[in-house]
VOGU-3710 file (C-alpha; in Angstrom, 3 decimals, decimal comma):
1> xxxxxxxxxx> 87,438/106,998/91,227  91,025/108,304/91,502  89,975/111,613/92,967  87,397/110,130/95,408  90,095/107,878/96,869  92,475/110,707/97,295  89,392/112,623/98,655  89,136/110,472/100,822  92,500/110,158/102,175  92,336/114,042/102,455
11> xxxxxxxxxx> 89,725/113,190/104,901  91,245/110,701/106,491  94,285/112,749/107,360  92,412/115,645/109,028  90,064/113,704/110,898  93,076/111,482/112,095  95,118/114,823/112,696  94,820/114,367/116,445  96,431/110,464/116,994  99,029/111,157/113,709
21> xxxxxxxxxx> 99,731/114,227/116,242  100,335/111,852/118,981  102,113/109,300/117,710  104,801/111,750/115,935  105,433/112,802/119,452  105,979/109,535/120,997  107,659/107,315/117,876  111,397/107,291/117,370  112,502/110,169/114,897  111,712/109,954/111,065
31> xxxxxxxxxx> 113,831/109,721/107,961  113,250/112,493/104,612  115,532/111,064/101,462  116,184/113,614/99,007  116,541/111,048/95,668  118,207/113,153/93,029  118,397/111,755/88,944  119,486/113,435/86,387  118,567/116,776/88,297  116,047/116,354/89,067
41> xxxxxxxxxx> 114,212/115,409/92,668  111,672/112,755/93,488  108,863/113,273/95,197  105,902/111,238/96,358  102,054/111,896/97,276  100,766/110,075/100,235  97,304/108,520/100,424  96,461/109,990/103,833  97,699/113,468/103,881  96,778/116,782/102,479
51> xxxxxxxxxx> 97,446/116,149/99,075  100,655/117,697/99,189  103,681/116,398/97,710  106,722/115,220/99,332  109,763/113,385/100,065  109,954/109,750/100,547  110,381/108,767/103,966  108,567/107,963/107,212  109,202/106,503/110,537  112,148/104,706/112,011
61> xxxxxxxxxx> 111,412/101,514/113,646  112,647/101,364/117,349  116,559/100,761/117,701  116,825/101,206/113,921  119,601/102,320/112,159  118,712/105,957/110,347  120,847/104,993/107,003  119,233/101,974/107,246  115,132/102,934/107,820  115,923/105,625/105,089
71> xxxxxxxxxx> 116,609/102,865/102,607  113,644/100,757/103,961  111,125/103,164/103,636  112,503/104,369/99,713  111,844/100,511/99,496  108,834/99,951/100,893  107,238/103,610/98,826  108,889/103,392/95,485  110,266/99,910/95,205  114,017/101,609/94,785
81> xxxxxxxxxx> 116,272/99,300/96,295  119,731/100,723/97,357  121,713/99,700/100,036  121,839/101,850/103,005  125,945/102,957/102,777  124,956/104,818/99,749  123,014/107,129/101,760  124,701/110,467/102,343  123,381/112,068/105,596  122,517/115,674/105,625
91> xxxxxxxxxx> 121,613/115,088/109,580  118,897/115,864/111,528  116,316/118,474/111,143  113,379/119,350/113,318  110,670/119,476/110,837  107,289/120,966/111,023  104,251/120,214/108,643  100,795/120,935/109,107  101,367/121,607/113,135  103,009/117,940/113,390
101> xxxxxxxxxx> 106,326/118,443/114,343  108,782/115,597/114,104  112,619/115,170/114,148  114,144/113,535/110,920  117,129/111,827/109,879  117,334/113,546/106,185  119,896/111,728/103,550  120,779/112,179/100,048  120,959/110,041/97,172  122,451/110,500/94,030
111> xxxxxxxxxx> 121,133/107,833/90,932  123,121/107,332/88,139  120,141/105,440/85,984  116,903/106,209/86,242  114,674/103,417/88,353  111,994/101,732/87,570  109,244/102,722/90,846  106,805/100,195/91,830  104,206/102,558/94,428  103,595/100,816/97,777
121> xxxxxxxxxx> 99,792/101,286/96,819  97,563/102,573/98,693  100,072/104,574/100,891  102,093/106,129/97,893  99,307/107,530/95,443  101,918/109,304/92,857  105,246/110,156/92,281  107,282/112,519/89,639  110,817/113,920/89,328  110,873/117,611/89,779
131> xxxxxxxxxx> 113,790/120,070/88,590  114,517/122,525/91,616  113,391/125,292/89,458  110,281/123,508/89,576  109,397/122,970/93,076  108,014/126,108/93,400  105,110/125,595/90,982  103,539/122,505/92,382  101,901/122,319/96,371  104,661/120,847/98,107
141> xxxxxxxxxx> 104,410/119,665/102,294  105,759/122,284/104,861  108,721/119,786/105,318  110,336/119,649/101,693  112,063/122,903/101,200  114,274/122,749/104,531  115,776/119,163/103,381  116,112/120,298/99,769  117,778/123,400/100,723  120,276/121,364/103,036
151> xxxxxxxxx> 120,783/119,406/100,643  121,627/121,670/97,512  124,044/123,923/99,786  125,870/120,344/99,879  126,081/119,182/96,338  125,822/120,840/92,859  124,156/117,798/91,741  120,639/120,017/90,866  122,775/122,884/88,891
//
């Protein structure tokens, strides 16, 4: 039943391709968090999508503070509640996943204690924390790498 839903999501995605395609171009930017504990990175599978794995994140709201919509949407996906001045931006990067191309706010966050995640089901499907040695063995989005590289020429948190 697990694998039909995600199927279907799969589905979803590509036969919504063309109005995700629009709105990306019309919405305020987006926000990509790079959650890092105990070396490792966290990543999340969305429910519409292509099945790839990625970064927690989405859209800002209009007139919405990045640091702030960054810690909203980690919220709203994982349940991981940190307040937004712990956030440490990376800046923006023009991002570009399966044709979509959107403009993201990307931060950084560094856990001390591993969280407990609560998926915003059925948006979020899965999540795992993934070494950066790792992340080339599993079917990450288009977008991940660029933010993770920013990121780790910014911090020896992943060595």
């Amino acid at each position: 039943m697990k694998k039909l839903w995600e199927d279907l999501g799969k589905l979803g995605f590509w036969v919504c391709w063309p109005g995700i395609w629009f709105m990306v171009k019309i919405m305020p930017p987006r926000t990509r968090i790079v959650v890092v504990y105990d070396k490792k990175i966290l990543l999340t599978k969305d429910w519409l999508g292509a099945g790839d794995w990625t970064l927690p994140g989405g859209g800002l709201r209009r007139g919405e503070d990045p640091a702030e919509g960054a810690a909203r949407e980690l919220m709203e996906e994982t349940g991981i509640k940190i307040s937004p001045e712990h956030y440490k931006k990376l800046g923006m990067k023009t991002l570009k996943g399966r044709g979509i191309i959107s403009h993201n706010h990307c931060f950084y966050l560094h856990l001390s204690h591993k969280p407990r995640i609560y998926l915003h089901k059925p948006e979020i499907l899965a999540y795992k924390w993934v070494s950066y040695e790792d992340l080339e063995n599993i079917t990450l989005s288009e977008t991940v790498m660029p933010v993770v590289r920013a990121f780790s020429n910014t911090s020896d948190l992943l060595q």
